[in-house]
N, C-alpha and C positions, 0 to 999 in steps of 0.2 A: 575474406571480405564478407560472403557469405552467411558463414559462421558467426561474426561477432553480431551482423545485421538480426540472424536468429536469436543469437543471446540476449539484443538488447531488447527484441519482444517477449523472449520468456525472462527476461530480467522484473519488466513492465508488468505485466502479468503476476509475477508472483506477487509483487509489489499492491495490486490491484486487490488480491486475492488477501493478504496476508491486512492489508487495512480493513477490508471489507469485516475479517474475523474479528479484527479487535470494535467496530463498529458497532459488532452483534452484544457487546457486552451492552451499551450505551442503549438499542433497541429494544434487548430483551431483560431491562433492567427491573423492571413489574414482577418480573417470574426466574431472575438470574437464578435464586436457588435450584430450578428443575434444569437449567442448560449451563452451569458452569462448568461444568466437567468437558461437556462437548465442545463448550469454547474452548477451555485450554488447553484440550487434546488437539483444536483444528492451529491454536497459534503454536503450539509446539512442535510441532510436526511439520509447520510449514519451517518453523525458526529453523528447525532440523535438515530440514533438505535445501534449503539455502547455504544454511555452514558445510553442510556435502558438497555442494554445485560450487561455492567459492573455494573449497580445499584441494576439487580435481582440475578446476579450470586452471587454464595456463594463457598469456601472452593477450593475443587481439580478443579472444573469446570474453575472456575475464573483463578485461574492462568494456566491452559491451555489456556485459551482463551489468555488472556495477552501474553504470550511464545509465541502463533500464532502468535500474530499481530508483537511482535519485533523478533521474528526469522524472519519472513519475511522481512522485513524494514531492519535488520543487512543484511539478504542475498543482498537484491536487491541494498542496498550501498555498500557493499563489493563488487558486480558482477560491477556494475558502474563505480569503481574507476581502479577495473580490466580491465576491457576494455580501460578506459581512459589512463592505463599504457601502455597495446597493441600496440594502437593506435601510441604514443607516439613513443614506441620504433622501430615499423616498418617506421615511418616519419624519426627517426634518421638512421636509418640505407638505408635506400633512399639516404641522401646527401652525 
């Protein structure tokens, strides 16, 4: 119980982390030629120890880890498209 309770925060976490890098592309897009490398060494690397963490884990751990990584990803599109309606509706209500 424990265990999968911790997987599903380092699930989240990676998940957090591993969006954050591909973000950086999008940030540092003015100057992507001086940091492309470092991006795609940080998402690679992360892809990489993900595909290691999902190929050792076994039973409760695993699908905690899993539930991390897409509760995250479901929240942080859900919160996205929220905001994007926000957004939306205080422009229409402007004209």
């Amino acid at each position: 119980m424990i265990l999968s309770i911790v997987m599903f925060l380092v699930g989240a976490h990676l998940m957090i982390v591993l969006l954050a890098a591909g973000y950086r592309i999008i940030d540092l897009w003015y100057r992507i030629g001086d940091f492309w490398a470092g991006i795609l060494a940080k998402i690679v690397g992360l892809t990489l120890l993900e595909g290691i963490i999902l190929s050792t884990l076994t039973g409760d751990a695993l699908s905690g880890f899993i539930w991390g990584q897409l509760s995250y990803l479901v929240f942080h599109i859900v919160i996205f498209w929220i905001a994007r309606m926000g957004i939306y509706i205080m422009e229409a209500r402007r004209r």
